[in-house]
C-alpha positions as CSV (number, residue, x, y, z in Angstrom):
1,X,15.9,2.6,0.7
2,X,13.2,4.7,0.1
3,X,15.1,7.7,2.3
4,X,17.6,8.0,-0.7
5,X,15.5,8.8,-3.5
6,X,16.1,12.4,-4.2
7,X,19.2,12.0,-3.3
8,X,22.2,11.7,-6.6
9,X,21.9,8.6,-8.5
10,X,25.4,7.4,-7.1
11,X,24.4,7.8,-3.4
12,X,21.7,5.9,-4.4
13,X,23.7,3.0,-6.1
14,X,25.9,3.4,-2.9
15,X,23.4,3.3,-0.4
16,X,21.4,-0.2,-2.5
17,X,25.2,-2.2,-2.9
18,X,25.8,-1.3,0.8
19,X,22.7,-2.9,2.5
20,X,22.9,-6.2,-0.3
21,X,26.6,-6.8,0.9
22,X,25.4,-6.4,4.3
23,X,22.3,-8.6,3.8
24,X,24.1,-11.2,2.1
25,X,26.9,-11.1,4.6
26,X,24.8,-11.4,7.9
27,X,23.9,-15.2,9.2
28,X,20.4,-15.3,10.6
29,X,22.2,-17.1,13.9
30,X,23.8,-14.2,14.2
31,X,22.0,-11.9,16.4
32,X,24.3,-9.4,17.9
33,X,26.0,-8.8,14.0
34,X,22.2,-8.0,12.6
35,X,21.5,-6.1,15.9
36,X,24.7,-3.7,15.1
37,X,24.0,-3.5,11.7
38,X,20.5,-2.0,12.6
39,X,22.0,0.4,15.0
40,X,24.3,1.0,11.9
41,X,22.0,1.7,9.5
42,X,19.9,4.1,11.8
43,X,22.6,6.2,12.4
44,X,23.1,6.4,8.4
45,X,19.7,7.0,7.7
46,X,19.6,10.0,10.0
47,X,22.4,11.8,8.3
48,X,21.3,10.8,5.4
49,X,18.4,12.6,5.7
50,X,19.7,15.7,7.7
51,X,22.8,15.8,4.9
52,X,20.9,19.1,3.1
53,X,20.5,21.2,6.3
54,X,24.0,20.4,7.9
55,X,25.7,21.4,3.8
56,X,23.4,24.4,4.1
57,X,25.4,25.9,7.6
């Protein structure tokens, strides 16, 4: 959450509904759907943060 901050306000709105529908959709039994969602949300985060030099090529 904390990756997005400088980022534009709706990326930021984005990036906040995406992770409560996730969080709110995920049953704590339900270990191989949180495990993929944190595999998920790594891969996000690191083009989230590398979006500026990738536009900048």
């Amino acid at each position: 959450m904390r990756a997005c901050d400088g980022k534009p306000a709706s990326t930021r709105e984005n990036v906040r509904n995406t992770f409560r529908e996730h969080a709110a959709s995920a049953k704590r039994s339900n270990v191989f759907y949180i495990e993929w969602l944190m595999r998920r949300g790594k891969r996000q985060l690191y083009y989230l943060q590398n979006a500026d030099k990738v536009s900048k090529l």
